[in-house]
N, CA and C atoms of all chains as a GROMACS GRO file, in nm:
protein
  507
    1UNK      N    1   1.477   0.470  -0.808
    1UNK     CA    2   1.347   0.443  -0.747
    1UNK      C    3   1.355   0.324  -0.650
    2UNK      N    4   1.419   0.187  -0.687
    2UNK     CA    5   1.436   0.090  -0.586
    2UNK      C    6   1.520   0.168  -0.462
    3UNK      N    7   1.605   0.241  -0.441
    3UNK     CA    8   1.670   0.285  -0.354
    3UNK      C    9   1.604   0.352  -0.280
    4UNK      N   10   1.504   0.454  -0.348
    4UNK     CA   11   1.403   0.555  -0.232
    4UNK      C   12   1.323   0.458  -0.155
    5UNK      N   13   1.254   0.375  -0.274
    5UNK     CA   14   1.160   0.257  -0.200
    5UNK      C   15   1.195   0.175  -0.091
    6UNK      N   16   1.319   0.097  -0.130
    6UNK     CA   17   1.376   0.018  -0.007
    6UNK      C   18   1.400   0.078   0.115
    7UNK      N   19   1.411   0.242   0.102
    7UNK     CA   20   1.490   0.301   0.222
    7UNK      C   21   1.343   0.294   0.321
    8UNK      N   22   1.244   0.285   0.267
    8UNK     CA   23   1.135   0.337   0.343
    8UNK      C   24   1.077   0.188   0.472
    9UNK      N   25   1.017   0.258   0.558
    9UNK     CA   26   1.011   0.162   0.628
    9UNK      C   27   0.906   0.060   0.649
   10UNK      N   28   0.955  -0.069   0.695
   10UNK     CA   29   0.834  -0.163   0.701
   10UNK      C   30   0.889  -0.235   0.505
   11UNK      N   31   0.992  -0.239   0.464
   11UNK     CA   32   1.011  -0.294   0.322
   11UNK      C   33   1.125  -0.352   0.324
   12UNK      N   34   1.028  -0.479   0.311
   12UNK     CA   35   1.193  -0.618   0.305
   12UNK      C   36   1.276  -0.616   0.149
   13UNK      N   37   1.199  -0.598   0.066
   13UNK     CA   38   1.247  -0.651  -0.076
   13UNK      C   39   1.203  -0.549  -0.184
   14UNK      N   40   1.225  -0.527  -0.293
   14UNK     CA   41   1.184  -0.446  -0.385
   14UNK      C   42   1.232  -0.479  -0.533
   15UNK      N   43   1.148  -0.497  -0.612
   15UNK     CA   44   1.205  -0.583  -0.723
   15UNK      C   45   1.137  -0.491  -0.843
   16UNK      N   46   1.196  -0.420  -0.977
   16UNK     CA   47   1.170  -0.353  -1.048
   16UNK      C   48   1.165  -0.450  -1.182
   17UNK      N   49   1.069  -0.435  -1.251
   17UNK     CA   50   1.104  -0.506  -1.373
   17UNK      C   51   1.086  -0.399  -1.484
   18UNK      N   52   1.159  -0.325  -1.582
   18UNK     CA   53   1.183  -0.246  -1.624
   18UNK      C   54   1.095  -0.248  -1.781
   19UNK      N   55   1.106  -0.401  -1.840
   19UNK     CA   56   1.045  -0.421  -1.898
   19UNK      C   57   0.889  -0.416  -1.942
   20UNK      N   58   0.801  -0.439  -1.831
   20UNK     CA   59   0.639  -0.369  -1.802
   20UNK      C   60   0.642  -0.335  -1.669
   21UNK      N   61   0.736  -0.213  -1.656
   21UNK     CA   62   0.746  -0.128  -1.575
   21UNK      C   63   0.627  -0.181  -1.394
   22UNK      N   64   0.700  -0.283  -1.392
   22UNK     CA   65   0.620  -0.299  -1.264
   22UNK      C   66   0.709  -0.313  -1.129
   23UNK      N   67   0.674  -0.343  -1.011
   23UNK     CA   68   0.760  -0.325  -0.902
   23UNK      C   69   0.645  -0.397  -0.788
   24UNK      N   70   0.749  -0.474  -0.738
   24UNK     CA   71   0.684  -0.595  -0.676
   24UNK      C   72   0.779  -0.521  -0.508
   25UNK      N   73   0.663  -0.550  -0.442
   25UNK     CA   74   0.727  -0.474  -0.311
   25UNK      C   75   0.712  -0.574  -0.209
   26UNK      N   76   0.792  -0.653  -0.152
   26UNK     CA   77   0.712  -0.755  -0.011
   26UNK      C   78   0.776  -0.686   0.069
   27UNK      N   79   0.687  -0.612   0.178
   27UNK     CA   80   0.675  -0.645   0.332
   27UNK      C   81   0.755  -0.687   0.460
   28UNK      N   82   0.801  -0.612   0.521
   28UNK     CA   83   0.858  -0.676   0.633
   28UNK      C   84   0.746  -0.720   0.738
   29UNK      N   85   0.788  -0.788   0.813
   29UNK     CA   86   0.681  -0.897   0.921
   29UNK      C   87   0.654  -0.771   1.018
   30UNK      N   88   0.732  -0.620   1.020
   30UNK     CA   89   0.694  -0.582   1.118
   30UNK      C   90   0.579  -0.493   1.124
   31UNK      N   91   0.499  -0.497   1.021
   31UNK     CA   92   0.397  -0.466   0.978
   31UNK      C   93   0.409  -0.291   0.967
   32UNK      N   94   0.509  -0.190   0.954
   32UNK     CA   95   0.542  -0.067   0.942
   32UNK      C   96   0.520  -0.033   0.820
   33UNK      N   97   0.489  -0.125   0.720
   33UNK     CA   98   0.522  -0.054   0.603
   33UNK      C   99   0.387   0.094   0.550
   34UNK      N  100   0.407   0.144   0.460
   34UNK     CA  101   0.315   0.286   0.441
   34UNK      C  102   0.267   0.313   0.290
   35UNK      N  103   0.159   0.226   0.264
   35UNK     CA  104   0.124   0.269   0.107
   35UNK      C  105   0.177   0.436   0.048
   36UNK      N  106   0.096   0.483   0.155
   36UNK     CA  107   0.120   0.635   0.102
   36UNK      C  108   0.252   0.633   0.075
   37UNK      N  109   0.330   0.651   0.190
   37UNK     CA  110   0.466   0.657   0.164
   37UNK      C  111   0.526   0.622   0.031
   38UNK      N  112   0.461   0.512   0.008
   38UNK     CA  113   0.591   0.432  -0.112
   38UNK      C  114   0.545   0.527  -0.242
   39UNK      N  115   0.420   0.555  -0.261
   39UNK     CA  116   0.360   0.636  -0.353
   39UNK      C  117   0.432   0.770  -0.390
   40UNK      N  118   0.466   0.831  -0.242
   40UNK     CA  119   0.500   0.964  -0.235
   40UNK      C  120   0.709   0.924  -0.270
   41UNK      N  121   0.710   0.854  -0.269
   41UNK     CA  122   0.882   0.784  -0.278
   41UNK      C  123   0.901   0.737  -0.396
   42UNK      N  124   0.820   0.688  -0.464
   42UNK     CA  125   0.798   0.642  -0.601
   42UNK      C  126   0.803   0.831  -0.669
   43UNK      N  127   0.693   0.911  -0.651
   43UNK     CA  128   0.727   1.009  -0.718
   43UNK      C  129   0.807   1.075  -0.693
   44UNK      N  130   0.815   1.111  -0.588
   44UNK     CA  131   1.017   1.169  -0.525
   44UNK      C  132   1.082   1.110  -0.621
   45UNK      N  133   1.133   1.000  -0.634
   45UNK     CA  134   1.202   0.933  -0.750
   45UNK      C  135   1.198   0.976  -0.906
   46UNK      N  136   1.057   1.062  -0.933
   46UNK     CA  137   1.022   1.138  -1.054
   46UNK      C  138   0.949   1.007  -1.214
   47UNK      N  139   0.913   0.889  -1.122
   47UNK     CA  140   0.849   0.836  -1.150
   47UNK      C  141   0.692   0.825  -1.130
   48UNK      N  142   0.634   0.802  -1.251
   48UNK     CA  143   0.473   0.820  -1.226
   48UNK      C  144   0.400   0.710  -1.142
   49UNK      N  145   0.317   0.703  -1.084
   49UNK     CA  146   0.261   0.575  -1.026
   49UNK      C  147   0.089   0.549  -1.096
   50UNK      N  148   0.075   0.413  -1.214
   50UNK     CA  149  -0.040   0.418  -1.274
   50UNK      C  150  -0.155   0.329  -1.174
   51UNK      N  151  -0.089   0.267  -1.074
   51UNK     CA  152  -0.220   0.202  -1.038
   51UNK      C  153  -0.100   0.078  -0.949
   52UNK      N  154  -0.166   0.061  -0.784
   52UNK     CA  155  -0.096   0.021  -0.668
   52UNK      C  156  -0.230  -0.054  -0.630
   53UNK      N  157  -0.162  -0.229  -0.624
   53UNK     CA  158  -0.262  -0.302  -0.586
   53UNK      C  159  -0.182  -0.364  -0.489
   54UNK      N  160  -0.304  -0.441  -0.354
   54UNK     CA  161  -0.234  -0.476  -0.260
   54UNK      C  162  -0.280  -0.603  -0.200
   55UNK      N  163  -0.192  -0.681  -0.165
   55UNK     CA  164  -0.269  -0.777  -0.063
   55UNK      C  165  -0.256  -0.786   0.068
   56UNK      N  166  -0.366  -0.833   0.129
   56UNK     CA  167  -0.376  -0.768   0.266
   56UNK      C  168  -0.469  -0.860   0.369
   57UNK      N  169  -0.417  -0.933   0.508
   57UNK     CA  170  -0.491  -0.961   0.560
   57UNK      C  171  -0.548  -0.848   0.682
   58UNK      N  172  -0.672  -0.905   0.721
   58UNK     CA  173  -0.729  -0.786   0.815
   58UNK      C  174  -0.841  -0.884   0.849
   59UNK      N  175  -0.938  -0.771   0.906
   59UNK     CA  176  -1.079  -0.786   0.966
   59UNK      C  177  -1.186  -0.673   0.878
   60UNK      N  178  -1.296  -0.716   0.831
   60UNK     CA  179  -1.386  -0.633   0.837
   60UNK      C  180  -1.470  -0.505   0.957
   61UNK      N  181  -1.436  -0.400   0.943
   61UNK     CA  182  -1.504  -0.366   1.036
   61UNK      C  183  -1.598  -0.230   0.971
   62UNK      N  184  -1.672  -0.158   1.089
   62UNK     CA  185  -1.765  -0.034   1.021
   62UNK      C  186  -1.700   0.063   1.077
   63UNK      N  187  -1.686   0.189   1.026
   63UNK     CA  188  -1.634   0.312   1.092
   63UNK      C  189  -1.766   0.404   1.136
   64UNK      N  190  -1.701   0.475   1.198
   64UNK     CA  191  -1.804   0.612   1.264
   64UNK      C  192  -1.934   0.606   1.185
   65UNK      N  193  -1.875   0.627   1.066
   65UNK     CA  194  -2.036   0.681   0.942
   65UNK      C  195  -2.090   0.568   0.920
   66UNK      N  196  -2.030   0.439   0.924
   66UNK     CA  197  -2.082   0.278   0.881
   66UNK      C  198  -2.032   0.242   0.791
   67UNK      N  199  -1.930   0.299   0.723
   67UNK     CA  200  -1.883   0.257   0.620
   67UNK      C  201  -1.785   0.147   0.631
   68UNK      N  202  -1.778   0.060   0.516
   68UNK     CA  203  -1.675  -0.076   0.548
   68UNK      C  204  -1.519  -0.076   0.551
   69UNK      N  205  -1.427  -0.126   0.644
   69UNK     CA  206  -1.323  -0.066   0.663
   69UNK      C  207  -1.274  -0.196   0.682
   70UNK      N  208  -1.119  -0.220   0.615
   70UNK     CA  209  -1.024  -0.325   0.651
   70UNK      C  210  -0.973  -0.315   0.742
   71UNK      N  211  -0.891  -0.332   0.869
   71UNK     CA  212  -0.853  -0.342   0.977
   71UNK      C  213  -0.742  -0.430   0.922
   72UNK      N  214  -0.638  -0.377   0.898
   72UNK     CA  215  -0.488  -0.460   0.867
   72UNK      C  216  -0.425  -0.470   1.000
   73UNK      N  217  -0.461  -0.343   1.088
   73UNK     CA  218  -0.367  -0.372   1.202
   73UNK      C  219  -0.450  -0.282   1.275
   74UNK      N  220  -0.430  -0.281   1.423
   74UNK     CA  221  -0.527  -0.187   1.529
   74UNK      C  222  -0.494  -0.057   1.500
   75UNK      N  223  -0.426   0.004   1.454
   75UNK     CA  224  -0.410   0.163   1.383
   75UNK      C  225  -0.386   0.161   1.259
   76UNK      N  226  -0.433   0.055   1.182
   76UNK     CA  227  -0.432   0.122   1.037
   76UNK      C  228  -0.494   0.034   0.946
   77UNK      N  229  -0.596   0.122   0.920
   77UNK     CA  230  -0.695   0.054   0.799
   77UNK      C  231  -0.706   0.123   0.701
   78UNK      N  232  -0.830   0.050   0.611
   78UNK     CA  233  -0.849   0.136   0.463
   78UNK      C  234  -0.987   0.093   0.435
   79UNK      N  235  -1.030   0.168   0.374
   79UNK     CA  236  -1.168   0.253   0.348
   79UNK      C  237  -1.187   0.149   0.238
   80UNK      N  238  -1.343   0.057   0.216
   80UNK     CA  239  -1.319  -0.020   0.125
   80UNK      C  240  -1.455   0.023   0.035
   81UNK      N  241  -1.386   0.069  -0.124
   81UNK     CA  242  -1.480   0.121  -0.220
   81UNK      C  243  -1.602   0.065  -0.200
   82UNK      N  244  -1.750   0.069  -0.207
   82UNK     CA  245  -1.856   0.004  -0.209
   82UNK      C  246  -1.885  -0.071  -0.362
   83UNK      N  247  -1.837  -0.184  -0.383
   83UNK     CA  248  -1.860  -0.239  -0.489
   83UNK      C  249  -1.945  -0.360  -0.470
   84UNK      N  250  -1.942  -0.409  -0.529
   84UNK     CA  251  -2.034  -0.572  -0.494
   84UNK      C  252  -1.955  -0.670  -0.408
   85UNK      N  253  -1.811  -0.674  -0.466
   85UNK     CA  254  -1.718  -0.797  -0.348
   85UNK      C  255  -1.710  -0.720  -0.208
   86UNK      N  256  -1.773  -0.586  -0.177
   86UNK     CA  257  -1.747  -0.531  -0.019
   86UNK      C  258  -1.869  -0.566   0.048
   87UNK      N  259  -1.975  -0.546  -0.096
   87UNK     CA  260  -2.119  -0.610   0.021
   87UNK      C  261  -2.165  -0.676   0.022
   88UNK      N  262  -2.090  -0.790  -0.023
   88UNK     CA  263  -2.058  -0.908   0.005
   88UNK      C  264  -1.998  -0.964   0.149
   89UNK      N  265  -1.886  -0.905   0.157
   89UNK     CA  266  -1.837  -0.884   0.286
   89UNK      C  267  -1.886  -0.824   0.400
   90UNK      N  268  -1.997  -0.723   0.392
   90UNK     CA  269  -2.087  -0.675   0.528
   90UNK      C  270  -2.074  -0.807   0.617
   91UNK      N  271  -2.148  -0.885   0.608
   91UNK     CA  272  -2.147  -0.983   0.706
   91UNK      C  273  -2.021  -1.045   0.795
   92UNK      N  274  -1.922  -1.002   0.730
   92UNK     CA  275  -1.815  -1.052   0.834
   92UNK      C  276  -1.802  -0.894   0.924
   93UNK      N  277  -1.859  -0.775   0.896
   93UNK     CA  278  -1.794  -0.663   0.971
   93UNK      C  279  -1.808  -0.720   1.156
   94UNK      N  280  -1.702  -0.671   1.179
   94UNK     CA  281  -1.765  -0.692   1.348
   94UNK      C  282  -1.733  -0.802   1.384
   95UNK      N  283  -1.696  -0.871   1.303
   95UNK     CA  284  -1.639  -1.043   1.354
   95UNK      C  285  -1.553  -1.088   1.342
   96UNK      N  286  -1.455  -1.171   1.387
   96UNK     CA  287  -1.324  -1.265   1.422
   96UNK      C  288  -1.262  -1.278   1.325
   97UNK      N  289  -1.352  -1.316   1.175
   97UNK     CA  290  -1.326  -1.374   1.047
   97UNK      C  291  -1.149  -1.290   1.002
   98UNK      N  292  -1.068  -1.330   0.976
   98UNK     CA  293  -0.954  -1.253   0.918
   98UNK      C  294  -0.942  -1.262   0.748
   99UNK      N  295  -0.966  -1.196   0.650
   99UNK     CA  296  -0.991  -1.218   0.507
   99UNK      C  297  -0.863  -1.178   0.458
  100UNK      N  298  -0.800  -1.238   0.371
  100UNK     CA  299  -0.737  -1.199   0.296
  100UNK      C  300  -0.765  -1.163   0.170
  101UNK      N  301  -0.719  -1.061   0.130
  101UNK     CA  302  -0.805  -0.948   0.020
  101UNK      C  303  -0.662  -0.886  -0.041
  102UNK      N  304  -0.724  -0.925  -0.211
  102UNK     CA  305  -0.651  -0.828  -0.320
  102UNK      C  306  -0.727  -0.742  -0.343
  103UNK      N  307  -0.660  -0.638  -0.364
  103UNK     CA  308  -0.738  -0.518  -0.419
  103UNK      C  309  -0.644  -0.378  -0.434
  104UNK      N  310  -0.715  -0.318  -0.534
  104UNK     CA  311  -0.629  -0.191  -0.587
  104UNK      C  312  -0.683  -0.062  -0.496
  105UNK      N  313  -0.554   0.000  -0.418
  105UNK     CA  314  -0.540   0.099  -0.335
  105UNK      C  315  -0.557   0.230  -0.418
  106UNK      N  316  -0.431   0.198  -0.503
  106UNK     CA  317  -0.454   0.368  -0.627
  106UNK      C  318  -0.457   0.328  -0.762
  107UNK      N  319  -0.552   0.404  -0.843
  107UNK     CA  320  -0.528   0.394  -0.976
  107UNK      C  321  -0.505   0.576  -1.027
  108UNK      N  322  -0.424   0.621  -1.112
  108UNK     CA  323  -0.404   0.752  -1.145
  108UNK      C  324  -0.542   0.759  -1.241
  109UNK      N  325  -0.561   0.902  -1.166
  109UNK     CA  326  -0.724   0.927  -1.221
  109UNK      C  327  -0.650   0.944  -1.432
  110UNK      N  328  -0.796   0.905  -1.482
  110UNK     CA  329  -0.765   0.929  -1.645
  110UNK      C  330  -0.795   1.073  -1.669
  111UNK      N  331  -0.684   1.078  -1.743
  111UNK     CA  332  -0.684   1.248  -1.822
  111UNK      C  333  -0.583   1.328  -1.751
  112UNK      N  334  -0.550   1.319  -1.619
  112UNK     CA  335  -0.463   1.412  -1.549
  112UNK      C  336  -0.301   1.324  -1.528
  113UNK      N  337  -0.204   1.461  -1.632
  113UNK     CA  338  -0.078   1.469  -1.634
  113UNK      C  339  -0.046   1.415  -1.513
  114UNK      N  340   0.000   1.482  -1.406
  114UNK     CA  341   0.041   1.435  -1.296
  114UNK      C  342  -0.049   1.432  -1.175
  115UNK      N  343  -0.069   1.327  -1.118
  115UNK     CA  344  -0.214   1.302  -1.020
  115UNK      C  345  -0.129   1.354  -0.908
  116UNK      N  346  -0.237   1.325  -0.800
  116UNK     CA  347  -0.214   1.423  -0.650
  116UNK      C  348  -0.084   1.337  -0.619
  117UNK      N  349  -0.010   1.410  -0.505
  117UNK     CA  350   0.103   1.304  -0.461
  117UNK      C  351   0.045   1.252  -0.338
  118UNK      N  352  -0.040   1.276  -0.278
  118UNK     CA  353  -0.151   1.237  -0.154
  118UNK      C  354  -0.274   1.204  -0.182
  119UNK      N  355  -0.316   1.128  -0.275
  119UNK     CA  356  -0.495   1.123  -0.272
  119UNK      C  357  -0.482   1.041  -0.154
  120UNK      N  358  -0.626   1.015  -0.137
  120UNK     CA  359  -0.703   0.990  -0.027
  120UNK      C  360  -0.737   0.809  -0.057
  121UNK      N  361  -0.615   0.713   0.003
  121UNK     CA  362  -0.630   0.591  -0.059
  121UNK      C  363  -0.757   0.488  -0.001
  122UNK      N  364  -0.818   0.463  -0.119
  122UNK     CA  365  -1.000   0.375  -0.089
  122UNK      C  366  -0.922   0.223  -0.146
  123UNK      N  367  -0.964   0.145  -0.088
  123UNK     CA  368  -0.947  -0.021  -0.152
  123UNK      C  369  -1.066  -0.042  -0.252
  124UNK      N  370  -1.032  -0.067  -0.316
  124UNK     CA  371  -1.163  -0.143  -0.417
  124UNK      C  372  -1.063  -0.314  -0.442
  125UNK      N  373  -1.155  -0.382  -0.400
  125UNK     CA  374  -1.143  -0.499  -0.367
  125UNK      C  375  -1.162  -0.602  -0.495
  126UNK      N  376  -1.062  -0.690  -0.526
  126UNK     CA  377  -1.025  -0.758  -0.697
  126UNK      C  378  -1.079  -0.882  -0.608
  127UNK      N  379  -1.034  -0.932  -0.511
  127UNK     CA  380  -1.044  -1.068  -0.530
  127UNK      C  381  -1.022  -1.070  -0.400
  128UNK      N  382  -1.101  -1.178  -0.309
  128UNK     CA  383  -1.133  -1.243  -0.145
  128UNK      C  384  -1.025  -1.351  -0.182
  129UNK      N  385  -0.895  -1.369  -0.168
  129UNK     CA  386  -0.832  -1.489  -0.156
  129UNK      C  387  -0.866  -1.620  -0.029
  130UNK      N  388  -0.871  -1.574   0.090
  130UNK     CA  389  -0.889  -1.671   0.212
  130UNK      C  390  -0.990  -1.633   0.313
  131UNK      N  391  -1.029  -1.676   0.362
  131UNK     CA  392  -1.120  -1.645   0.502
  131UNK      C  393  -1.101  -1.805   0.576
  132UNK      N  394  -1.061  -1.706   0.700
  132UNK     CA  395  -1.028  -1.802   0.816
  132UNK      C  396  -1.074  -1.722   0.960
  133UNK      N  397   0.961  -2.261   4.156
  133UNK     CA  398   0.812  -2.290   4.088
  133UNK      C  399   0.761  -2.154   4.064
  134UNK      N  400   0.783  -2.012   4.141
  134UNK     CA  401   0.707  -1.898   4.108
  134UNK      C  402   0.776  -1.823   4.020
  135UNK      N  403   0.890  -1.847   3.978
  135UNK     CA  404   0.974  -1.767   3.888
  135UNK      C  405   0.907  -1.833   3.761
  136UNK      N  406   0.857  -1.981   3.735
  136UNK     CA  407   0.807  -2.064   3.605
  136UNK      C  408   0.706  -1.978   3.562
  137UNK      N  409   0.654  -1.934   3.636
  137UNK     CA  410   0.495  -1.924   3.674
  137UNK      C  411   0.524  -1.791   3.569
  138UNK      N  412   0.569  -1.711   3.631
  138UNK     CA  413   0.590  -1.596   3.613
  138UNK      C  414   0.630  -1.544   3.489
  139UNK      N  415   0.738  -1.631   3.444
  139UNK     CA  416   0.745  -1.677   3.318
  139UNK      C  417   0.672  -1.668   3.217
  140UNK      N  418   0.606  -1.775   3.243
  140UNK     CA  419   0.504  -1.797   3.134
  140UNK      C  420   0.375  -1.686   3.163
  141UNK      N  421   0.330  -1.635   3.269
  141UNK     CA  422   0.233  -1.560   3.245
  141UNK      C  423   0.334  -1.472   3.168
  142UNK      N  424   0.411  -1.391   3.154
  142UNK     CA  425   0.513  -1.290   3.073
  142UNK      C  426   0.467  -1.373   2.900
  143UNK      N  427   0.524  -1.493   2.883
  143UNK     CA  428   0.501  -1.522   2.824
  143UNK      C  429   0.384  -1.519   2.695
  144UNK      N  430   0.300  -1.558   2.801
  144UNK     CA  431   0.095  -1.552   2.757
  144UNK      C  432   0.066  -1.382   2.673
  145UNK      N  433   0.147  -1.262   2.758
  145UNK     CA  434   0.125  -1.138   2.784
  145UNK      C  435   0.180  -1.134   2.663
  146UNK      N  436   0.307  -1.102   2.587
  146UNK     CA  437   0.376  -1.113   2.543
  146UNK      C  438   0.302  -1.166   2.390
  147UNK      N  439   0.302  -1.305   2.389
  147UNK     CA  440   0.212  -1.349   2.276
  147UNK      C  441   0.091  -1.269   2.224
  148UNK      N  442  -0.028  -1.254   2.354
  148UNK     CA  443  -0.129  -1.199   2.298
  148UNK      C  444  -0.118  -1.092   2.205
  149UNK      N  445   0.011  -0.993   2.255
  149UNK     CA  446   0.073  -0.872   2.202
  149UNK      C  447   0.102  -0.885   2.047
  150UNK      N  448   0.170  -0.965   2.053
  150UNK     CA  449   0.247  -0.972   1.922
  150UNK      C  450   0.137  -1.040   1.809
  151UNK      N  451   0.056  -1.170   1.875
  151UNK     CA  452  -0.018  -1.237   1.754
  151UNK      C  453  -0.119  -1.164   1.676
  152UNK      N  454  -0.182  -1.050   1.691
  152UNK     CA  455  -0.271  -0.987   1.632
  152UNK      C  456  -0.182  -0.900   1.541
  153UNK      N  457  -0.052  -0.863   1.563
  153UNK     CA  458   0.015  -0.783   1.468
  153UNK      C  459   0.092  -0.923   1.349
  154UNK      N  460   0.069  -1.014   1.407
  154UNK     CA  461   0.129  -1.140   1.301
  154UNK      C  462   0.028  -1.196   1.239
  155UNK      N  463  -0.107  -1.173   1.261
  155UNK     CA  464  -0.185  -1.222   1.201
  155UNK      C  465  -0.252  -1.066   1.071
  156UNK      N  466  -0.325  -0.981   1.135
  156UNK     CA  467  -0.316  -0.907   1.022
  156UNK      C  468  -0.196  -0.787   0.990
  157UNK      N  469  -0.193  -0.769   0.827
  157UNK     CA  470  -0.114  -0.698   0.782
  157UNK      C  471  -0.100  -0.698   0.640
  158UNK      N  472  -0.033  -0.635   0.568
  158UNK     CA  473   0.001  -0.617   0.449
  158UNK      C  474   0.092  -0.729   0.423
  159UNK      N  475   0.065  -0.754   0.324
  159UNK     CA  476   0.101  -0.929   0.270
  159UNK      C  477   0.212  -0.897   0.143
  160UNK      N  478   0.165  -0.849   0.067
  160UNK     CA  479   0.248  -0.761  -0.066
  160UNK      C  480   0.172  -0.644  -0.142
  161UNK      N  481   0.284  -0.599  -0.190
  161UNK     CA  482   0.242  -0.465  -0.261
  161UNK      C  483   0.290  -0.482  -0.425
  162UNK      N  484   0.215  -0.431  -0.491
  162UNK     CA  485   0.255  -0.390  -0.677
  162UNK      C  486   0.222  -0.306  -0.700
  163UNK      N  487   0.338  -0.221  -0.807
  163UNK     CA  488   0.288  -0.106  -0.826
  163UNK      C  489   0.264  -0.130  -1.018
  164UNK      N  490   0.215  -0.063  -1.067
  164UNK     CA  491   0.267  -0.066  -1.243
  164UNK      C  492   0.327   0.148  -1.211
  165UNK      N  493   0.426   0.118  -1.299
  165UNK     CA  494   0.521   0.261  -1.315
  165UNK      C  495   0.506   0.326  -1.449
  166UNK      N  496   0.506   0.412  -1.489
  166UNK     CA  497   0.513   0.518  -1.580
  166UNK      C  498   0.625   0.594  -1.577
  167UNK      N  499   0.687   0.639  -1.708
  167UNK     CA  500   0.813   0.745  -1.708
  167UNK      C  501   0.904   0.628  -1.652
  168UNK      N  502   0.918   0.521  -1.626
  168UNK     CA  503   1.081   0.446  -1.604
  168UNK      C  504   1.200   0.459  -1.722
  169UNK      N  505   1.266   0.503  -1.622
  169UNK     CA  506   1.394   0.436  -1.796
  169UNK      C  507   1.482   0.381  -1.743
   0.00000   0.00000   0.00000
């Protein structure tokens, strides 16, 4: 699994701890890297994936429908669950502010053996670390 | 003096480019795994 993972792109480092099965992934600076991807590389590997949290700087912004959207980079954002820490955040949509934000991308739905190898990844947002 | 110039506007161009991809981005990733052995 570290081997599929590392191969993928936009991934400086990859660190498995076998013991509570976790896997710490940092980032290359060139900002390429691909949640989906690592998800879909993780199960290629024939490993399950229970739940992918991320940190992430960006911008608040609104999409087409109005819904709240991270802006990590000018082509690629993520859809941010409507919980209380997002509408909270309305007020920065549309503005300069850059937030840095933890939050869980996938959790494997409960009850189902093997979840999609593509869901449709929403942020639900753990924790506002910075705003600058 | 117009080659400096020139320069640095390249320069300016150049920066603007790059600082918005250095400022946001994916910072780190965790996964928790199932089925490891």
């Amino acid at each position: 699994m570290k081997q599929h993972l590392g191969r993928q792109s936009g991934v400086q480092k990859v660190e498995v701890s076998l013991l509570d099965g976790k896997v710490d992934i940092t980032p290359k600076e060139d900002g390429q890297i691909e949640p989906a991807g690592l998800l879909k590389a993780t199960y290629d590997s024939g490993v399950s994936v229970a739940e992918m949290d991320i940190t992430a700087r960006g911008k608040i912004v609104k999409d087409a429908s109005g819904n709240l959207v991270l802006q990590v980079e000018p082509n690629r954002s993520f859809a941010l669950v409507p919980n209380d820490l997002a509408k909270a955040l309305e007020t920065f949509a549309g503005t300069s502010t850059r937030l840095t934000i933890r939050g869980q991308l996938y959790k494997k739905p409960a009850g189902k053996k093997k979840a999609e190898s593509s869901p449709p990844l929403k942020l639900a947002i753990l924790e506002v670390q910075s705003k600058e | 003096m117009k080659t400096t110039k020139k320069r640095l506007a390249l320069a300016v161009v150049l920066g603007m480019m790059i600082a918005p991809a250095a400022l946001a981005q994916i910072l780190h990733i965790e996964m928790r795994v199932e089925g490891m052995t």
